[in-house]
VEXVEXLO-310270 format. One line per field, with one value per residue (C-alpha): residue in three letters; x, y, z. Coordinates in nm, 4 decimals. Layout:
<sites>
rest <- [ALA  ...]
x <- [X  ...]
y <- [Y  ...]
z <- [Z  ...]
</sites>
This chain:
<sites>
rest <- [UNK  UNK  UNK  UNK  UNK  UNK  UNK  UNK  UNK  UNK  UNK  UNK  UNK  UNK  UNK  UNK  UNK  UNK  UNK  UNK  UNK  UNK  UNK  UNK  UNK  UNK  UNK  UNK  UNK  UNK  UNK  UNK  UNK  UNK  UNK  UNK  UNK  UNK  UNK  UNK  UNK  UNK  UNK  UNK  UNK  UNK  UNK  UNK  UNK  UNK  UNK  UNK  UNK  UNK  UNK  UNK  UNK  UNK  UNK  UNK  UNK  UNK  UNK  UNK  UNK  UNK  UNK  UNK  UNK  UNK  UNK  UNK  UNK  UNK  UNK  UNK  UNK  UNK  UNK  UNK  UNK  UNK  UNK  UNK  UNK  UNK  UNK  UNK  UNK  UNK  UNK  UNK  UNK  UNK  UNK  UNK  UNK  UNK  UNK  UNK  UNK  UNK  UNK  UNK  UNK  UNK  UNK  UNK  UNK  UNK  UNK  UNK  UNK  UNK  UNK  UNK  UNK  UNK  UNK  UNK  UNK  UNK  UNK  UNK  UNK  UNK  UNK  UNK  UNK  UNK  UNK  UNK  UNK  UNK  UNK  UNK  UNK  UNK  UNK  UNK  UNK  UNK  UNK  UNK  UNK  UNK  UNK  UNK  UNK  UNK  UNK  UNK  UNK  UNK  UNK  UNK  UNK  UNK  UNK  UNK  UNK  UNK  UNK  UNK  UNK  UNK  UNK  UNK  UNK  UNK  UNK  UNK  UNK  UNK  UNK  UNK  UNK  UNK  UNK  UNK  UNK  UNK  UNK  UNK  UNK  UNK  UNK  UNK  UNK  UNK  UNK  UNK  UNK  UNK  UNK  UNK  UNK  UNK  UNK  UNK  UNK  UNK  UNK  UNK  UNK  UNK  UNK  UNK  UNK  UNK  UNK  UNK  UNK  UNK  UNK  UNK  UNK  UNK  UNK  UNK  UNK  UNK  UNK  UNK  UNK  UNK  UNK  UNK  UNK  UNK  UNK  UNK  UNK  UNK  UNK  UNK  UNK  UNK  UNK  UNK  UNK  UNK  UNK  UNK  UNK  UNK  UNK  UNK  UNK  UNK  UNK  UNK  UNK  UNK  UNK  UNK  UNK  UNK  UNK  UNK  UNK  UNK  UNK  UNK  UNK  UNK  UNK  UNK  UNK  UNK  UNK  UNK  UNK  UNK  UNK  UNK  UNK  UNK  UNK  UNK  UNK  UNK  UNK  UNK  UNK  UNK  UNK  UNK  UNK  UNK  UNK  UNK  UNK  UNK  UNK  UNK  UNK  UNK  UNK  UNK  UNK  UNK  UNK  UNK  UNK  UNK  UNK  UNK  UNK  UNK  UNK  UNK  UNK  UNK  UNK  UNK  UNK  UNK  UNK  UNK  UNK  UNK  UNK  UNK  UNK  UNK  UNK  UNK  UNK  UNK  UNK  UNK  UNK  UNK  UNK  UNK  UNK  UNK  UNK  UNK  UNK  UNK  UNK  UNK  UNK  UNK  UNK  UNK  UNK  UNK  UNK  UNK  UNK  UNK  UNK  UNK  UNK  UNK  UNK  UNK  UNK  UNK  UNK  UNK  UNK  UNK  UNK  UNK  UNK  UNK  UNK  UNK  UNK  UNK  UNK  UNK  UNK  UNK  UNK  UNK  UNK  UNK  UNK  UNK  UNK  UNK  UNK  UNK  UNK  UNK  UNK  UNK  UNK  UNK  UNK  UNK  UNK  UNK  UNK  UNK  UNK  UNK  UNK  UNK  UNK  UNK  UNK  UNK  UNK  UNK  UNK  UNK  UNK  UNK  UNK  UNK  UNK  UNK  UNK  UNK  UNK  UNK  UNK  UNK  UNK  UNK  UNK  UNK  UNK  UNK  UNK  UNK  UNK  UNK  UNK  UNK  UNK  UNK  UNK  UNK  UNK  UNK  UNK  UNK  UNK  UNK  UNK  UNK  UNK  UNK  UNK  UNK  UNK  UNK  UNK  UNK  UNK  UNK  UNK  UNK  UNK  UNK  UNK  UNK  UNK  UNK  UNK  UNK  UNK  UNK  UNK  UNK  UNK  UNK  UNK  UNK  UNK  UNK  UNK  UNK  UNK  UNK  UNK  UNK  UNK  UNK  UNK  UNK  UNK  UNK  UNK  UNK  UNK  UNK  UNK  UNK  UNK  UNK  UNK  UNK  UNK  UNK  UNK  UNK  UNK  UNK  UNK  UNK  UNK  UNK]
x <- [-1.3078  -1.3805  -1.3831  -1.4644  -1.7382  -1.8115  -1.6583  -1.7740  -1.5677  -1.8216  -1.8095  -1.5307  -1.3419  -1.5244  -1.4577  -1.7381  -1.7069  -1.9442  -1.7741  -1.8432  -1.6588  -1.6649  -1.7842  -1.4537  -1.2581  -1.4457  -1.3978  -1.3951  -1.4720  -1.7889  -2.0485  -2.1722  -2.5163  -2.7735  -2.9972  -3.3220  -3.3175  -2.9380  -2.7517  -2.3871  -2.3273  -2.4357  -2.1273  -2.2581  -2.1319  -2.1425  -1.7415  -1.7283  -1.3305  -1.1521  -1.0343  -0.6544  -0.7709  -0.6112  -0.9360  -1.2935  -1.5033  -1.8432  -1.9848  -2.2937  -2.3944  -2.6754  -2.7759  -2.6231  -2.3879  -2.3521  -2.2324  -2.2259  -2.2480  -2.3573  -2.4424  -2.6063  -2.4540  -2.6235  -2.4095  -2.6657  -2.6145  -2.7221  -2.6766  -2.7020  -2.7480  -2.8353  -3.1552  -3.1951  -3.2332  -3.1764  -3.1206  -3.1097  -2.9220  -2.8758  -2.5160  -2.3726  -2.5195  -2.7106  -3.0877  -3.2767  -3.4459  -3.5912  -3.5860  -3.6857  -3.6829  -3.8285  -3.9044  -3.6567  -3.4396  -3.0817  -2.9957  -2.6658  -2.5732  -2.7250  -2.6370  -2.7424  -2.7605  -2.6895  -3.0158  -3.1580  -3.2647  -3.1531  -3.2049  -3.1043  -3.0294  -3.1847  -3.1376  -3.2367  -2.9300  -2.7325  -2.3817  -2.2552  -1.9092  -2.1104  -1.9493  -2.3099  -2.6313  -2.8894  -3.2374  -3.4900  -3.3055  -3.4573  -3.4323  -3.5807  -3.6006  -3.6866  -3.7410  -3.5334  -3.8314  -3.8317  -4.1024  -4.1107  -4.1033  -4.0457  -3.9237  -3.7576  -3.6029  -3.2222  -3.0296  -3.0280  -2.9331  -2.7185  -2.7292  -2.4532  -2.4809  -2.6764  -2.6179  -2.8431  -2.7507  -3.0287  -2.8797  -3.0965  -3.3450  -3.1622  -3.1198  -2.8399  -2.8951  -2.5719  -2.5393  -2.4584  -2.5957  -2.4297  -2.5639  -2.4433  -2.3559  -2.3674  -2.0379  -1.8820  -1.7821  -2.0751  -2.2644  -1.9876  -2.0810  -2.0035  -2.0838  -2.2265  -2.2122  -2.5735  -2.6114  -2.9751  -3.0808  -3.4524  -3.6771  -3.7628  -4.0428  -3.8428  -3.9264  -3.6367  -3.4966  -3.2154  -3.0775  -2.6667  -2.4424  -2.6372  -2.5955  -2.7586  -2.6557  -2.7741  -2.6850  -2.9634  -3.3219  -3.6650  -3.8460  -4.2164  -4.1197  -3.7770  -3.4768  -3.2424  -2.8817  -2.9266  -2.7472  -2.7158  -2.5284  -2.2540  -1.9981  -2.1163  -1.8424  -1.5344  -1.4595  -1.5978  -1.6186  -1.4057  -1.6298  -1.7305  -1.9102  -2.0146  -1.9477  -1.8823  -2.1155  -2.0138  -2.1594  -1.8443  -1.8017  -1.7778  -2.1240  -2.0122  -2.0935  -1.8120  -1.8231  -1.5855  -1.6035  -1.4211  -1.2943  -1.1119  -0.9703  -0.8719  -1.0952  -1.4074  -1.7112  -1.6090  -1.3542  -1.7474  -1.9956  -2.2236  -2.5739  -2.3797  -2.1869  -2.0751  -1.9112  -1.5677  -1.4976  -1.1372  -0.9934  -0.7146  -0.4087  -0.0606  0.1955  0.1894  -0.0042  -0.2754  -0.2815  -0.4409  -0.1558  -0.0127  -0.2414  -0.4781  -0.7762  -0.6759  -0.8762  -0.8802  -1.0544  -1.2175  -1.3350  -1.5760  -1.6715  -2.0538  -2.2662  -2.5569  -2.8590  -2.8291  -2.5108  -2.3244  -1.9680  -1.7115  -1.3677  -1.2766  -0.8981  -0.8088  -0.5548  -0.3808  -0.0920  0.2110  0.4542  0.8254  1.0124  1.0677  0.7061  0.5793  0.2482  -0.0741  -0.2122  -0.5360  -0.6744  -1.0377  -1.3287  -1.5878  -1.5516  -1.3897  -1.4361  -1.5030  -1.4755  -1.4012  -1.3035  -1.4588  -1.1646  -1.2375  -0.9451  -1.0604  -0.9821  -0.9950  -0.8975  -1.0027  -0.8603  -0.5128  -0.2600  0.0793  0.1955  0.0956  0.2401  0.3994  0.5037  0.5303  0.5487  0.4623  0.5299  0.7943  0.8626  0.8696  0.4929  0.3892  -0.0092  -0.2359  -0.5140  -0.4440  -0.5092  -0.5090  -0.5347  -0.6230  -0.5321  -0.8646  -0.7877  -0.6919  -0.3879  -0.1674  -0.1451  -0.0816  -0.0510  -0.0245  0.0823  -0.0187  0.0371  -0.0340  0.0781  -0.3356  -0.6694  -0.8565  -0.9952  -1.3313  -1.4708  -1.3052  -1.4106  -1.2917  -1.3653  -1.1390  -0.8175  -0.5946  -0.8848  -0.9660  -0.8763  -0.9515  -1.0224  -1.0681  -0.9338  -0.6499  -0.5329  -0.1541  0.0447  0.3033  0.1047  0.2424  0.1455  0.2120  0.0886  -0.2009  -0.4634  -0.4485  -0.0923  -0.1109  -0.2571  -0.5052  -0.4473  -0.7777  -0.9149  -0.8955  -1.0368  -0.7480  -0.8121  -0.5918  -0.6212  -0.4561  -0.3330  -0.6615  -0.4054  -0.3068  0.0612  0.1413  0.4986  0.7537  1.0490  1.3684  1.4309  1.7788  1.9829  1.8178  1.6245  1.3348  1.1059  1.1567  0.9125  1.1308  1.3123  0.9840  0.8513  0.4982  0.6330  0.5443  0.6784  0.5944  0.3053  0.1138  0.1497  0.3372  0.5554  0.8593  1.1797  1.5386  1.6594  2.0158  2.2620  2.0627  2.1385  1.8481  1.8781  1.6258  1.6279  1.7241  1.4561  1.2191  1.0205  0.8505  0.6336  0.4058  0.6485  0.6354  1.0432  1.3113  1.6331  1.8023  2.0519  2.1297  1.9100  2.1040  2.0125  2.1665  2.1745  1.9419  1.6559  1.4229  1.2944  1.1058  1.0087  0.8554  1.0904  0.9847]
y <- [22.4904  22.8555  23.1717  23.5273  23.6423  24.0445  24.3064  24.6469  24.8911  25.0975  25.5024  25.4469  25.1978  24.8727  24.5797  24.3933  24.0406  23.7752  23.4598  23.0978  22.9555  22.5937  22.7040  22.6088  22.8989  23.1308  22.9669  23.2338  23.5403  23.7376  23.7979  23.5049  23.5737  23.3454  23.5350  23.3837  23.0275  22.9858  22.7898  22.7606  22.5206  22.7423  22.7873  23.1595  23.4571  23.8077  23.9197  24.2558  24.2905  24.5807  24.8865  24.7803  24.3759  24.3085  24.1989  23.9884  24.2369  24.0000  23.6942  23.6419  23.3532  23.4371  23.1241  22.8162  23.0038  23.3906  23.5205  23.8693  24.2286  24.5418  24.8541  25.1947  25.5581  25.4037  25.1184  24.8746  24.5756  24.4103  23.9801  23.7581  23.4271  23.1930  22.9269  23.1806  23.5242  23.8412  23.9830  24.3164  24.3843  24.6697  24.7597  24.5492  24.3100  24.2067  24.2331  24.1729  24.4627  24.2167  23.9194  23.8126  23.4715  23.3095  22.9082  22.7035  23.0275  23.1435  23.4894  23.4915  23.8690  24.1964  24.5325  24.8855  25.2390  25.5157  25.5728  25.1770  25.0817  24.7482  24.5147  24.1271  23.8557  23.5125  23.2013  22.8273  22.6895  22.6662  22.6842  23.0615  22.9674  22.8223  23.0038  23.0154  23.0546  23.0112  22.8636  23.0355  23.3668  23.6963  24.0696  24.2289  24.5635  24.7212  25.0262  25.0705  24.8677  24.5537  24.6121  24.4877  24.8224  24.5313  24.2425  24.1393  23.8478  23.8074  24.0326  23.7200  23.3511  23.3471  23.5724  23.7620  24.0481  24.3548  24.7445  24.9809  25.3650  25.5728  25.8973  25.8161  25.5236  25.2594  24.8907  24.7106  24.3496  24.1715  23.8636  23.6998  23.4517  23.2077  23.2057  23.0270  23.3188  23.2703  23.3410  23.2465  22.9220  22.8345  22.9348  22.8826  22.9612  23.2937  23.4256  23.7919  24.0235  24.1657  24.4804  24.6156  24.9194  24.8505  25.1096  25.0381  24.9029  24.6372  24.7301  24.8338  25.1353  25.0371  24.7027  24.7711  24.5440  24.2106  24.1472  23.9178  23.6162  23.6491  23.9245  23.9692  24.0571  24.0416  24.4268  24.4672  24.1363  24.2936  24.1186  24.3774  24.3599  24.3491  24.6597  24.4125  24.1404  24.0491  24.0453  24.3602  24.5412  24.3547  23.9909  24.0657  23.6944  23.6485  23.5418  23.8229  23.7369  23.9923  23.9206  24.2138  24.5734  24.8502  25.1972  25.3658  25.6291  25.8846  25.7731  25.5797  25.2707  24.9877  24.6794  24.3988  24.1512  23.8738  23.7711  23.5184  23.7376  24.0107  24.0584  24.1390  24.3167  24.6464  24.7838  24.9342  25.0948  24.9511  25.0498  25.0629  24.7867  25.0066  25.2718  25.1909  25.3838  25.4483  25.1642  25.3359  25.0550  25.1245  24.8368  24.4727  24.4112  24.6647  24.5466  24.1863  24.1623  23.8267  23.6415  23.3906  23.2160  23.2089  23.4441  23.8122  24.1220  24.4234  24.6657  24.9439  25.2684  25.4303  25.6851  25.4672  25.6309  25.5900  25.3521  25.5988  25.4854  25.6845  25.4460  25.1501  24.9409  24.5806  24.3716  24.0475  23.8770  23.7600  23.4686  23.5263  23.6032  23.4650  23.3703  23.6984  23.5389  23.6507  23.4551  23.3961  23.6651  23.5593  23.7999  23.6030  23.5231  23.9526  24.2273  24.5500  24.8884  25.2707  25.5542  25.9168  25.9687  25.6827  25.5076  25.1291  24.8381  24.4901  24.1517  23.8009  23.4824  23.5014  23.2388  23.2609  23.6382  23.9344  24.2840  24.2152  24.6126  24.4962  24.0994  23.9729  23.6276  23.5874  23.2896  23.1272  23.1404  23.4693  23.4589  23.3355  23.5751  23.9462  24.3029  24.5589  24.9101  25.1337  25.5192  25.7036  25.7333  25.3457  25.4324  25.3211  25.0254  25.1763  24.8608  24.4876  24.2554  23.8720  23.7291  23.4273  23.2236  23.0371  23.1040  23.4206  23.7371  23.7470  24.1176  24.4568  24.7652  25.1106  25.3626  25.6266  25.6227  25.5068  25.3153  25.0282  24.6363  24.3213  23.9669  23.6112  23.2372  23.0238  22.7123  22.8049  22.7608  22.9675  23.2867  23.6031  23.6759  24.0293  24.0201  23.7521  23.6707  23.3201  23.2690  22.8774  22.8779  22.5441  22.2747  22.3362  22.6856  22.9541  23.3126  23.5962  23.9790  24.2635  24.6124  24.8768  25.1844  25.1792  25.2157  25.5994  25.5369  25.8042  25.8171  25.5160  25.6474  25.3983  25.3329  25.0951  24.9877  24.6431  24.4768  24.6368  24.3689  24.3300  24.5094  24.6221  24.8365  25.0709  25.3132  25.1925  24.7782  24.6839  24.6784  24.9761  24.9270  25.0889  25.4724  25.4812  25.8075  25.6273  25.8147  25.6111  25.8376  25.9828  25.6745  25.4242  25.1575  24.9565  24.6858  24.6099  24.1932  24.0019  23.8881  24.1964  24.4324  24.7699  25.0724  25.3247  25.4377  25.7983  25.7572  25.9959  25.8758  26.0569  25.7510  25.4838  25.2911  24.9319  24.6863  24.4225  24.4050  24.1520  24.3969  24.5339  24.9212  25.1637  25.4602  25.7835  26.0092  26.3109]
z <- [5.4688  5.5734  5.3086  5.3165  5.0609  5.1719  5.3040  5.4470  5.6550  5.8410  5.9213  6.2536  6.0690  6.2069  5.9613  5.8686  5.7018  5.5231  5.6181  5.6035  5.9175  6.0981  6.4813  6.6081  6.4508  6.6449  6.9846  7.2814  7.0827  7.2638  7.2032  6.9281  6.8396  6.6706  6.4568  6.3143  6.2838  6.2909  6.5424  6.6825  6.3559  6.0884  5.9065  5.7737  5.9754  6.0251  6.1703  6.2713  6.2933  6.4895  6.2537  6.3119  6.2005  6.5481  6.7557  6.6084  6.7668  6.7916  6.5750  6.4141  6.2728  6.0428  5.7801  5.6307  5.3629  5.3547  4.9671  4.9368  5.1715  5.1265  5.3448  5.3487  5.4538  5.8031  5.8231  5.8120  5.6554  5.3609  5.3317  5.0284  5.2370  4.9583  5.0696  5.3503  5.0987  5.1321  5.4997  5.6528  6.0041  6.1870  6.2195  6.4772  6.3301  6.6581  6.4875  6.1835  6.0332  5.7838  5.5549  5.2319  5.1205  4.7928  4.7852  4.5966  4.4760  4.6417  4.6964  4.5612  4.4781  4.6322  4.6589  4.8627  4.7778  5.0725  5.1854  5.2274  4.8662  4.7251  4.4935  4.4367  4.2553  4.3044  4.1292  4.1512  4.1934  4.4893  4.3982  4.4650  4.2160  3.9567  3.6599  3.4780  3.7005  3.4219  3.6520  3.8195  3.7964  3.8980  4.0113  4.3088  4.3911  4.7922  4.9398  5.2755  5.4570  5.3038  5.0719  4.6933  4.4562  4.1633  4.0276  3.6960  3.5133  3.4709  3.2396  3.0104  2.9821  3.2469  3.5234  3.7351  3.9590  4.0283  4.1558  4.2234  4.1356  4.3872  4.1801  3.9065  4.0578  3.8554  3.9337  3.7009  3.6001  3.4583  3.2957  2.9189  2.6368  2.4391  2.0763  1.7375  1.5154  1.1762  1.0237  0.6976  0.7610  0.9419  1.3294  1.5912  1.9330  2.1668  2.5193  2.4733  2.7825  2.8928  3.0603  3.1276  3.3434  3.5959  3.7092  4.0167  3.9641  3.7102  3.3692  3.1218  3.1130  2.9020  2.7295  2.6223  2.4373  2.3750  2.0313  1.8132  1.5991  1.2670  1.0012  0.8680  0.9693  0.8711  0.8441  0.7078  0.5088  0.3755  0.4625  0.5581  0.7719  1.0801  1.3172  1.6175  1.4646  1.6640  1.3465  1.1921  1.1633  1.1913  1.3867  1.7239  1.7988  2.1369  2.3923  2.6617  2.9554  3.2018  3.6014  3.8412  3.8685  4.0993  4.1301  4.3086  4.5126  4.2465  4.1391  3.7893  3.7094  3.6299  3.4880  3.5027  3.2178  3.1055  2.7293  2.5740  2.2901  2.1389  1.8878  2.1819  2.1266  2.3912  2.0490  2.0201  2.1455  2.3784  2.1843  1.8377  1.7135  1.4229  1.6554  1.7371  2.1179  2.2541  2.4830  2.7209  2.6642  2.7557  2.7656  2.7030  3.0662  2.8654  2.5498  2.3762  2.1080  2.1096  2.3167  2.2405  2.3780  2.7283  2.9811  3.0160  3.1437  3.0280  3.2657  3.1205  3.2907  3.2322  3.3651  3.5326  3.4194  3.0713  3.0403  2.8006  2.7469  2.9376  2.9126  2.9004  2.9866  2.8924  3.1452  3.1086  3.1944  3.0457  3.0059  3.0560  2.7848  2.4889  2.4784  2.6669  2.5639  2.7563  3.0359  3.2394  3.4989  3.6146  3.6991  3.7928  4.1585  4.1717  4.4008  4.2570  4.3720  4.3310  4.5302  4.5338  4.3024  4.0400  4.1565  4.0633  4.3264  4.1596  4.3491  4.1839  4.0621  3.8557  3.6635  3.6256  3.5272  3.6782  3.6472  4.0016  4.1502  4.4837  4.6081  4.9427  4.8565  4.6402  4.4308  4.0824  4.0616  3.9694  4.0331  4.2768  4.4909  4.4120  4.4493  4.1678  4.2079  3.8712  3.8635  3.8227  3.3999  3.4006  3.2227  3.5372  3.7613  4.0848  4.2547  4.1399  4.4000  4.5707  4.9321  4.8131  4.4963  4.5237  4.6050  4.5039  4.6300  4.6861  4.8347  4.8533  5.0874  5.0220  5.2694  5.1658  4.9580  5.2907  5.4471  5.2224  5.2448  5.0408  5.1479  5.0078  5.0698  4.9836  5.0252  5.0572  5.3249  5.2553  5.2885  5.3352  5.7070  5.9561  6.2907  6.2233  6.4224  6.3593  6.3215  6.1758  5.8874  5.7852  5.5865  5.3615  5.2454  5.4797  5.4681  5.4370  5.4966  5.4268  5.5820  5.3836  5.6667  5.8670  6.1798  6.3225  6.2531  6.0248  5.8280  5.8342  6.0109  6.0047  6.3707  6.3479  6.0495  5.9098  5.6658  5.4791  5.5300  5.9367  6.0803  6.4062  6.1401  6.1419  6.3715  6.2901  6.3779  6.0452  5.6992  5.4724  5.2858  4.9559  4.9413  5.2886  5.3583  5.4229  5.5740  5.6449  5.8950  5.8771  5.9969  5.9199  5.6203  5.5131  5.2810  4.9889  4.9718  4.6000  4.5380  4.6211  4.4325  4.5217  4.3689  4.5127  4.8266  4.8684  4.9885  5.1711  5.1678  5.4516  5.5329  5.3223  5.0838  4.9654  4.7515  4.5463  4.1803  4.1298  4.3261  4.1003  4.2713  4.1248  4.3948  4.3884  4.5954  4.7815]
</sites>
């Protein structure tokens, strides 16, 4: 089985991926370097890929299991290789700058700040989709040289993921606890997402949401209620577990979460339970009415330094009518990012029911690996599509706003394919990337009458993708297929634009 993990698209557009690839699948490309103690079967790989996705430039294989990338505003690389640590390579990914290893702990998460600081996440267990790493966690903080600034324990219980904000000398630890809060009818258990801000030299700078079970306390031998009791306020007993931190390229900090409920903890503040904040919402895909138990995500947006609440949007998905109940949409195996803009880029794990705009691979099953884009006030979904209908996305890299891609595996051979390197896809899991305009082609011009989704209709030779310029030149009839639907096409309709009347189309014309 083969996967992709990370994802980095460098300063010329070079495409940089984490993979964990059998050696076979890499048969001819040159160079393949070893690097440290790694041979020609360790499944853990450095791709750097082409800007266009069309050629593997090189192959490193670096350690038995890569799990997570990172770079600098130098391009050099950052590795979580599990039993083999953390790993710094320049950026061809041809040297090691350095390595860090700890006995019996996996480096499963790590992240980079522009001018070389980092900071980790190790744990003792080896799994990197475990959906609770609770042993042996810890945080470690470097300077651009390898050397320990600090160290710290995990943000709590269970441990996630880390970012580092340089801005402000911040490391972010993420994880949650499952307590048995006392409630009327008795303690019933909930997860609790943990969010604390490191100095760099890993002691607390800040300790947000992590509330507490009981409701009442003990002070100077007065039993008093108790301000961090999960249920203060009102029912705030959905389970919330904390997964994904990003520090994007506007310099915020965003946090992915998931919750199994509408009644969650984020309805408040994330140092006062008793301050209700503003949640964005919009339509059904935005909102937690009629849904249940089933799996959900809140994704909260906070100045780094201090963690004080900026916004916050909820997403689902939903059943076809007449149910239109919610549905699952995982977090915890994400990629997370954000443009200079805010724009938020989300890819993960989803069930059926997805606020589909645009469909690569249509068919009854609405879910599968997917990418979401959020508008920079999360009030709109500027893109929700799959290629696809298993699997899940793993890593995201955003360059700019029409240089960015996401990547993952699936197991499904019906995926949505243009131009692939590997044109037959496996019978097992196999690692997927997606390159969003990285080419030169500029506006889709019509060139023939034809079918929207055959490439030779295009001036570019490929199908118009997100935020294209698209132009159907005078004399030329393109047709829209049934079973197709579109959104974010910045459209001229010079010719003629045809569809039938079971297409569903909403465009932005210029």
């Amino acid at each position: 089985e083969d996967d992709i993990r990370g994802m980095v698209i460098q300063a010329d557009g070079t495409v940089i991926l984490a993979a964990n690839l059998a050696n076979n699948y890499t048969t001819g490309v040159l160079p393949q370097i070893l690097l440290g103690s790694a041979t020609a079967a360790s499944q853990g790989c450095i791709l750097r890929v082409s800007r266009d996705g069309r050629q593997v430039l090189s192959v490193t294989r670096l350690a038995a299991k890569v799990v997570d990338l990172s770079s600098d505003n130098m391009d050099n690389l950052y590795v979580a290789a599990g039993i083999d640590g953390a790993i710094k390579l320049n950026p061809r990914a041809n040297q090691i700058l350095w390595q860090q290893t700890t006995a019996s702990r996996y480096t499963q998460r790590i992240d980079a700040g522009p001018l070389g600081f980092s900071a980790i996440l190790n744990t003792g267990e080896s799994n990197p989709d475990d959906e609770t790493w609770g042993s042996g966690l810890g945080v470690k903080i470097f300077n651009p040289a390898g050397i320990l600034l600090g160290t710290s324990g995990g943000a709590s219980q269970y441990g996630s993921d880390v970012a580092i904000d340089e801005a402000s000398q911040t490391v972010i630890s993420l994880g949650f606890k499952n307590v048995q809060a006392q409630t009327i009818t008795g303690r019933l258990p909930v997860y609790i997402s943990v969010v604390k801000g490191l100095n760099y030299d890993g002691t607390l700078k800040y300790n947000a949401y992590d509330w507490e079970a009981d409701s009442n306390m003990v002070l100077s031998g007065v039993t008093v209620p108790n301000p961090r009791y999960i249920n203060r306020t009102n029912n705030n007993m959905a389970d919330a577990r904390a997964y994904r931190a990003e520090i994007g390229q506007d310099g915020k900090l965003y946090i992915l979460h998931e919750v199994s409920g509408g009644n969650h903890m984020f309805r408040y503040a994330p140092f006062n339970i008793s301050q209700p904040v503003s949640i964005v919402g919009g339509d059904n895909y935005f909102t937690f009415s009629s849904t249940g138990t089933e799996v959900k995500l809140v994704l909260t947006k906070h100045n780094p330094s201090d963690f004080s609440y900026i916004q916050a949007q909820q997403m689902t998905n939903r059943l076809p009518p007449p149910l239109s109940k919610g549905n699952t949409i995982y977090g915890r195996s994400s990629g997370l990012a954000a443009d200079s803009s805010g724009r938020v880029y989300l890819t993960g794990e989803s069930a059926f029911g997805l606020p589909i705009t645009l469909d690569y691979q249509p068919g009854e099953y609405s879910g599968g690996a997917y990418i979401y884009v959020l508008s920079p006030d999360f009030s709109t979904r500027e893109i929700c599509t799959r290629l696809a209908s298993s699997g899940e996305g793993r890593a995201l890299a955003v360059r700019s706003r029409t240089n960015w891609g996401f990547a993952g595996s699936t197991n499904q051979q019906s995926m949505y394919l243009q131009k692939p390197l590997q044109k037959v896809v496996g019978g097992l899991n196999d690692g997927f990337l997606v390159l969003k305009s990285t080419s030169t082609c500029g506006t889709m011009t019509s060139v023939k009458s034809g079918n929207w989704n055959d490439p030779t209709v295009w001036s570019c030779d490929r199908i118009p993708m997100f935020d294209d310029n698209v132009v159907i030149s005078p004399t030329h009839t393109v047709t829209i297929p049934a079973t197709f639907k579109a959104d974010g096409f910045n459209l001229t309709i010079k010719g003629i634009l045809q569809k039938s009347t079971t297409s569903g189309m909403n465009f932005n014309k210029d």
